[in-house]
C-alpha positions in Angstrom: 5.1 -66.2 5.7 8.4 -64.5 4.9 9.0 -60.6 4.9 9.7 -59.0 1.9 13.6 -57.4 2.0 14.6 -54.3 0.9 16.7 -56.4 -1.5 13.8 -58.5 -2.5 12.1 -55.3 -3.3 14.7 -53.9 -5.6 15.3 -57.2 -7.3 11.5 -57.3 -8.6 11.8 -53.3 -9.2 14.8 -53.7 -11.3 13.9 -56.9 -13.0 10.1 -56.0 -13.6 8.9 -59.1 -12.4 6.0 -57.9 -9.8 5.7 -58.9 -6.6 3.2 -61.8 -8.0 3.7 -63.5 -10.7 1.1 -65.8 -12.5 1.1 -68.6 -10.2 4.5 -68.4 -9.4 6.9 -68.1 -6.8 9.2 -64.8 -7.0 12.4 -67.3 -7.0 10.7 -69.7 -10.2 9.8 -66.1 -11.8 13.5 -64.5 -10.9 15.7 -67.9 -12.3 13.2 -67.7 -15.5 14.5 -64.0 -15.8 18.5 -64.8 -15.6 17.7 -67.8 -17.7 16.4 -65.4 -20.3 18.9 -62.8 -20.3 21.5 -65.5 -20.2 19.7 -67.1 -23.6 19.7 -63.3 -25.0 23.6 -62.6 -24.0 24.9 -65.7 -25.7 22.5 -64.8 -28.6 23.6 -61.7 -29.1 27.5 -62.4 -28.8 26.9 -65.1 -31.3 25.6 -62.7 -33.5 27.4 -59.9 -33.0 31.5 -60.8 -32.4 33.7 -62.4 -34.8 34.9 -64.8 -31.8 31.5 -66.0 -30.6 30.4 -66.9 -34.1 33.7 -68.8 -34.3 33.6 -70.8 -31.0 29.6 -70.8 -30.2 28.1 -72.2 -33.9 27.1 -75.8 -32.7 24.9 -74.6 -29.8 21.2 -74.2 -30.6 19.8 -70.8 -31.0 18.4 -71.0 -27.2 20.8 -73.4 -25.9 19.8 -73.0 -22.2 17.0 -74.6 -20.5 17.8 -75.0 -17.3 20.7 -72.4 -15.5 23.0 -75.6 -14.7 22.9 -75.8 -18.7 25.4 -73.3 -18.4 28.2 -75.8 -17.5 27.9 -77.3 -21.2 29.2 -73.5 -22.4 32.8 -73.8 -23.0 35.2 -71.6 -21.6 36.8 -68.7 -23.3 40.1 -67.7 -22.1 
């Protein structure tokens, strides 16, 4: 069994995951977390910039399933 981390410990605090999640392993419950705040960022720049709107209107409204979707987002530079 592995010990818990004082980084492992602050991650959980800070994300409010728990230290057991529904059936689910703290890394499956920590990548559906980035996932989610990734979905929300590109959401809310979409929404919210001039710039986004221009250069982000074909992706779906939750465009990311997976975090290796993220290679499909085009760069911005």
């Amino acid at each position: 069994m592995m010990s818990i981390t004082p980084l492992d410990a602050w991650i959980r605090k800070k994300t409010q995951i728990g230290f057991k999640p529904a059936g689910k392993s703290f890394i499956h419950a920590l990548k559906e977390y980035q996932l989610r705040l990734a979905n929300e960022t590109i959401d809310y720049a979409r929404r919210h910039t001039s710039f986004y709107r221009k250069h982000l209107p074909s992706l779906p409204t939750i465009p990311l399933t997976d975090l290796s979707d993220m290679s499909r987002l085009p760069f911005t530079r």
